[in-house]
PQR file with spaces between the fields and no chain letter, atoms N, CA, C, O and H, PARSE charges and radii, in Angstrom:
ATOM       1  N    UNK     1       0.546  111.367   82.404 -0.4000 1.5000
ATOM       2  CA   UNK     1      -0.355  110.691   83.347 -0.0000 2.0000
ATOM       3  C    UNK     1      -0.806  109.348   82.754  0.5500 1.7000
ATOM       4  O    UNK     1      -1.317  108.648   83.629 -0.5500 1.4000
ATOM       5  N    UNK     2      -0.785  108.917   81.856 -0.4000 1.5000
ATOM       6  CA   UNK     2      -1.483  108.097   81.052 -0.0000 2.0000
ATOM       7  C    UNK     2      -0.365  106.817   80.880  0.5500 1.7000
ATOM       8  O    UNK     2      -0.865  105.733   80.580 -0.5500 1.4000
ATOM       9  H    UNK     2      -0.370  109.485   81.146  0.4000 1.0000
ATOM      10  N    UNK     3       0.891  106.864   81.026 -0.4000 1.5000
ATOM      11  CA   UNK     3       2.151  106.761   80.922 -0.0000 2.0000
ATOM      12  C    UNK     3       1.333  105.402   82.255  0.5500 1.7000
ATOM      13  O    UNK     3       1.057  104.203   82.197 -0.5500 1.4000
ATOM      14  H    UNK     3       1.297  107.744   81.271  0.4000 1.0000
ATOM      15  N    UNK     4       1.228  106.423   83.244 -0.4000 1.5000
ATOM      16  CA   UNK     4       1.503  106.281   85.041 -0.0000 2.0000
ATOM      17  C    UNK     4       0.305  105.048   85.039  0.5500 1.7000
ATOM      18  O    UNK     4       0.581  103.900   85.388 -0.5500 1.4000
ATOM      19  H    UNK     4       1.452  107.397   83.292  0.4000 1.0000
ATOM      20  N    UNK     5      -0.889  105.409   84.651 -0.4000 1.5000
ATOM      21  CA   UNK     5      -2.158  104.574   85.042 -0.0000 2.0000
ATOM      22  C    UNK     5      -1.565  103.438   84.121  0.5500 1.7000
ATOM      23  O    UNK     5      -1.674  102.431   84.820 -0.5500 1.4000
ATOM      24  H    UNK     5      -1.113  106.341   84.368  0.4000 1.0000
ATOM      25  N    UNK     6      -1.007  103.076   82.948 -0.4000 1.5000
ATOM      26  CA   UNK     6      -1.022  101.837   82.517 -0.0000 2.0000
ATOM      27  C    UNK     6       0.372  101.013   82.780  0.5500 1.7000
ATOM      28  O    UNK     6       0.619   99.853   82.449 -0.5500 1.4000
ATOM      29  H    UNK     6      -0.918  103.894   82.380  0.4000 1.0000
ATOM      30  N    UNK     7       1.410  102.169   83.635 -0.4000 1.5000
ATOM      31  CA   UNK     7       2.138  101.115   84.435 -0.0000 2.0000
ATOM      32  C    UNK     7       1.740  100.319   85.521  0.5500 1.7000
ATOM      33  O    UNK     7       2.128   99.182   85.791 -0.5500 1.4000
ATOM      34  H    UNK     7       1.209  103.111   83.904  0.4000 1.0000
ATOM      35  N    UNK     8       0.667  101.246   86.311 -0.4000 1.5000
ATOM      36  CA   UNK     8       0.119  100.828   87.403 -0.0000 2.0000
ATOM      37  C    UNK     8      -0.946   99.520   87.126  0.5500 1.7000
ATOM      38  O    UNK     8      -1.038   98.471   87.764 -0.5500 1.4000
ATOM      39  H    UNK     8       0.352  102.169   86.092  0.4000 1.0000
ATOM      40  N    UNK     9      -1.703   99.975   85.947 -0.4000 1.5000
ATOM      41  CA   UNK     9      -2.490   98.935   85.489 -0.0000 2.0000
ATOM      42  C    UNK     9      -1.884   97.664   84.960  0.5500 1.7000
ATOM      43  O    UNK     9      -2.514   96.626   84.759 -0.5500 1.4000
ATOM      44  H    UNK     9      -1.628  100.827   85.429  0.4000 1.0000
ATOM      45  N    UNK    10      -0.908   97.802   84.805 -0.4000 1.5000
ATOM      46  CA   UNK    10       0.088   96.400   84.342 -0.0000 2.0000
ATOM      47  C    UNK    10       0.473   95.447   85.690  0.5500 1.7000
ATOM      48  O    UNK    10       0.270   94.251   85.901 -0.5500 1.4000
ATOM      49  H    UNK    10      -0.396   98.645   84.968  0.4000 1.0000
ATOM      50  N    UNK    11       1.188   96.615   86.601 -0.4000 1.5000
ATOM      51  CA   UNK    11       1.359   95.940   87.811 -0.0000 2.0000
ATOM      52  C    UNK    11       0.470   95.206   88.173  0.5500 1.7000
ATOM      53  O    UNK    11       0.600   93.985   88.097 -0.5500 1.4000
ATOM      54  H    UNK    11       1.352   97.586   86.430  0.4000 1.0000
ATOM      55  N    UNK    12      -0.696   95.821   88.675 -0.4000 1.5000
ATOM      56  CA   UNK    12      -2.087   95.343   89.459 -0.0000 2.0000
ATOM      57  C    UNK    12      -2.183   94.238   88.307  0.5500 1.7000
ATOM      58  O    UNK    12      -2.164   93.165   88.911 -0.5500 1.4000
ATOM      59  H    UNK    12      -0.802   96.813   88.736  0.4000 1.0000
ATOM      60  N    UNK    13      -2.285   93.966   86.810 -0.4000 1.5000
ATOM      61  CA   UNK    13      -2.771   92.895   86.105 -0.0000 2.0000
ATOM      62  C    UNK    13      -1.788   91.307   86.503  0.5500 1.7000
ATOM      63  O    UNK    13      -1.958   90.088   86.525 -0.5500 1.4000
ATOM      64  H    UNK    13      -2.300   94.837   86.319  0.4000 1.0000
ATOM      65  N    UNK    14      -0.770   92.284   86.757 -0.4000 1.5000
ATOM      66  CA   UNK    14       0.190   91.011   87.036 -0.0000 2.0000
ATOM      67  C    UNK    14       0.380   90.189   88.548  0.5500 1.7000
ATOM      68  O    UNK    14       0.694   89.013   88.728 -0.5500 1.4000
ATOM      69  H    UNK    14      -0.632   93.275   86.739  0.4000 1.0000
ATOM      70  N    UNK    15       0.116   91.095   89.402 -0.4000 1.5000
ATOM      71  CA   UNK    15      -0.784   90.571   90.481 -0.0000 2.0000
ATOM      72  C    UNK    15      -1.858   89.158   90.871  0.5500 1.7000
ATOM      73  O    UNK    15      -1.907   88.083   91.469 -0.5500 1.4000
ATOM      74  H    UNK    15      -0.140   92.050   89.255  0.4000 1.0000
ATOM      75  N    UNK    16      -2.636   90.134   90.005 -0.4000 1.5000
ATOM      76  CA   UNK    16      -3.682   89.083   89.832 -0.0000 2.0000
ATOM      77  C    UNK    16      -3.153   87.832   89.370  0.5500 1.7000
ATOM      78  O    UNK    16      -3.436   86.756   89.897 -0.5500 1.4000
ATOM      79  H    UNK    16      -2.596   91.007   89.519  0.4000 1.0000
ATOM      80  N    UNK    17      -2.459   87.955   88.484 -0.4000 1.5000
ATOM      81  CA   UNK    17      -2.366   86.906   87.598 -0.0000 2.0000
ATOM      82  C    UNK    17      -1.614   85.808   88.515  0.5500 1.7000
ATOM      83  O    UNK    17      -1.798   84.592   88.574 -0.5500 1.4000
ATOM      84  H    UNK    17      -2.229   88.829   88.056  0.4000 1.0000
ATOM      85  N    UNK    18      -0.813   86.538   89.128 -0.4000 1.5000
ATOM      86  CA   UNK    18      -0.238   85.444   90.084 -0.0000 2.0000
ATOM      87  C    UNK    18      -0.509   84.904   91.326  0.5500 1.7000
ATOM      88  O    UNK    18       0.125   84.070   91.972 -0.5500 1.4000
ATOM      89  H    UNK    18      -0.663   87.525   89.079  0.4000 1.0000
ATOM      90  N    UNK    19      -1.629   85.546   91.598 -0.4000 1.5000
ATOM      91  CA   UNK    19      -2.408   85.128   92.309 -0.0000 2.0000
ATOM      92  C    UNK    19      -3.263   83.816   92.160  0.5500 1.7000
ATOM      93  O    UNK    19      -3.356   82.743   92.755 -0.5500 1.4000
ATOM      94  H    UNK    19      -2.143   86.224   91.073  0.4000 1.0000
ATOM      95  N    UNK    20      -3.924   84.513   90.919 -0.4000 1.5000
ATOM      96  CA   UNK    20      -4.482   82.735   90.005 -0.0000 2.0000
ATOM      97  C    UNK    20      -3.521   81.758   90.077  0.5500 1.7000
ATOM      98  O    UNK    20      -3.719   80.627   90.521 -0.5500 1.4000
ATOM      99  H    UNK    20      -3.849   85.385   90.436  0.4000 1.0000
ATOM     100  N    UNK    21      -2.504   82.168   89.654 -0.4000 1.5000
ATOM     101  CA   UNK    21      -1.079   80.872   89.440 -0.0000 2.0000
ATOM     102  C    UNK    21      -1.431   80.034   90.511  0.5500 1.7000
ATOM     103  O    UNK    21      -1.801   78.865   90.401 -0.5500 1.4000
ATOM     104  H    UNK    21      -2.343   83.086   89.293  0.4000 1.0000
ATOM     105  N    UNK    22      -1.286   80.750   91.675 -0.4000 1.5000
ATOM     106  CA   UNK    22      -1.168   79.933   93.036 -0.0000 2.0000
ATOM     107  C    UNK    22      -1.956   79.384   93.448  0.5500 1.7000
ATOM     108  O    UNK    22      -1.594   78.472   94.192 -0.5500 1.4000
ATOM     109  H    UNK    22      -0.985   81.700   91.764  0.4000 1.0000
ATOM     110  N    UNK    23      -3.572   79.576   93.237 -0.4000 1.5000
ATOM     111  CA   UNK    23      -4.862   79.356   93.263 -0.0000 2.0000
ATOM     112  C    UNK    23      -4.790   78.041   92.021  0.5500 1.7000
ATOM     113  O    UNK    23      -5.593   77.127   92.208 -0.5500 1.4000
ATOM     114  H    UNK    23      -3.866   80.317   92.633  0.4000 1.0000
ATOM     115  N    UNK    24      -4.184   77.968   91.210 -0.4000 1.5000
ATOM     116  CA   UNK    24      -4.426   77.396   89.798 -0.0000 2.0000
ATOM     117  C    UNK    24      -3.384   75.810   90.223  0.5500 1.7000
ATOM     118  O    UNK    24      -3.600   74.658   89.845 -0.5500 1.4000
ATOM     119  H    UNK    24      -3.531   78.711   91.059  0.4000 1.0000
ATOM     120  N    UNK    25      -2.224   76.349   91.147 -0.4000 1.5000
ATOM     121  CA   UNK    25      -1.511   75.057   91.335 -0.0000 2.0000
ATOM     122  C    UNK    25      -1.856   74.402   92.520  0.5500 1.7000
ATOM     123  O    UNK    25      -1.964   73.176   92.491 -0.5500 1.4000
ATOM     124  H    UNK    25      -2.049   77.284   91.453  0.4000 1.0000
ATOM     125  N    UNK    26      -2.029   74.956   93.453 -0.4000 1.5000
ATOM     126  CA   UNK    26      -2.855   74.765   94.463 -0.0000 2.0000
ATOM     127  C    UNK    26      -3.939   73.428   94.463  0.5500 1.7000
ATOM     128  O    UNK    26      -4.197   72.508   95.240 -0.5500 1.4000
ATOM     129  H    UNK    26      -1.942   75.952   93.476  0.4000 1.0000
ATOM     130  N    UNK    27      -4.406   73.880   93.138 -0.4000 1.5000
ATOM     131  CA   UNK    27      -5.621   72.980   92.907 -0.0000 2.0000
ATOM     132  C    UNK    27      -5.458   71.853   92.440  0.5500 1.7000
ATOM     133  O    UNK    27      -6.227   70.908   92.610 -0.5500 1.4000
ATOM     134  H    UNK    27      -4.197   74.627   92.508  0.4000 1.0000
ATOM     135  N    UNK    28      -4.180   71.839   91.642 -0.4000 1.5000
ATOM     136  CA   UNK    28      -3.987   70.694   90.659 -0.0000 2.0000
ATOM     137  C    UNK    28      -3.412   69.660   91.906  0.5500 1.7000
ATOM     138  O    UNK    28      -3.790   68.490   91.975 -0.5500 1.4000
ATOM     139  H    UNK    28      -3.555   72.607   91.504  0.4000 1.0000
ATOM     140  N    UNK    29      -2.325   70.337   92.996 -0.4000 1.5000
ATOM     141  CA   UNK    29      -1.892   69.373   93.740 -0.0000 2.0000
ATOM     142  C    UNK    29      -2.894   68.335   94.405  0.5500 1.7000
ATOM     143  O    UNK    29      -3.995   68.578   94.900 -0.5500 1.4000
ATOM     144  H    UNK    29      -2.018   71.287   92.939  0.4000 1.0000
ATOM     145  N    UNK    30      -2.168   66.986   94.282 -0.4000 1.5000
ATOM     146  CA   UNK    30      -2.867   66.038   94.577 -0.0000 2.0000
ATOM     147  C    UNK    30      -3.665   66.188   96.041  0.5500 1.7000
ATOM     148  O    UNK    30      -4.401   65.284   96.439 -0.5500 1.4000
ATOM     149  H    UNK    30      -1.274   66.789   93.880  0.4000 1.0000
């Protein structure tokens, strides 16, 4: 089980993260 929650928790982290990306370039564009 433990295996399961920190694949899942990786997914969901990586998510996010690319979420920011887009939020992060988004911003820079002129």
């Amino acid at each position: 089980m433990g295996s399961l929650v920190k694949k899942r928790r990786k997914k969901m982290r990586r998510h996010k993260y690319r979420k920011m990306l887009k939020r992060y370039r988004r911003r820079k564009r002129p």
